[in-house]
N, C-alpha and C positions, 0 to 999 in steps of 0.2 A: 723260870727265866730262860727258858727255849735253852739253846746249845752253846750259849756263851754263859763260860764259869770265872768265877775269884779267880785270878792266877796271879794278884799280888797283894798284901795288906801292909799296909802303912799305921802305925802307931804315932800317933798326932796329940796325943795325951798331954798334956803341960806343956804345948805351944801355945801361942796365941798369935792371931792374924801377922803377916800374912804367911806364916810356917808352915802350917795345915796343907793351903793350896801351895805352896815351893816344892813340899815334901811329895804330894800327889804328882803337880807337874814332871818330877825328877822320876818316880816310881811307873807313869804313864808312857813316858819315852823306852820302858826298858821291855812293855808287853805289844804283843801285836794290837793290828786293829782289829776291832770287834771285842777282845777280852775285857775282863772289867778288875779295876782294883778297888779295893774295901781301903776307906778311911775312919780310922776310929779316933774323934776327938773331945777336947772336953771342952772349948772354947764356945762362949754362949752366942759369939758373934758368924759362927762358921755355914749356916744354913744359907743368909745370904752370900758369904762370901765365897762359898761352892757354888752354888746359881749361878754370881757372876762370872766365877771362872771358870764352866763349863760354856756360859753361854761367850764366853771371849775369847774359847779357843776351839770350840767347834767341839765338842764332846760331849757325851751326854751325861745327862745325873740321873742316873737307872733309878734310884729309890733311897731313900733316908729314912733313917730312923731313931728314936732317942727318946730322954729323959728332960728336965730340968738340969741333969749333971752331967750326961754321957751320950755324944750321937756319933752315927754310925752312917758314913754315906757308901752308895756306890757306884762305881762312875763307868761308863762305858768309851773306851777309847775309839774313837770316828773318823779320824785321819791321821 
């Protein structure tokens, strides 16, 4: 992932929409630009609701990952 690393994770586990992205929103304001924070949640709705809320606030969604039970995004803050 080149020279930008995790420097915050957010536990999003038994939220559901739209807590996930509230909780990243919250966590994204506290890293510089360019770092990235890991959200890990369990909410079956959260794939597109990270999409939309990187692409509504201008940041990026570095890559996701998961299960049927368990996903894992991580988001690159861009301004």
């Amino acid at each position: 992932m080149g020279s930008a690393e995790v420097v915050s994770q957010v536990d999003a586990r038994g939220l559901v929409c739209p807590m996930p992205t509230i909780r990243l929103g919250q966590a994204i304001r506290k890293v510089e630009i360019g770092q990235l924070v890991e959200v890990w949640t369990d909410d079956p709705g959260s794939k597109e609701n990270m999409t939309a809320w990187c692409k509504n606030t201008g940041h990026e969604l570095v890559e996701h990952s998961g299960d049927d039970t368990a996903f894992v995004y991580v988001v690159k803050r861009s301004r």
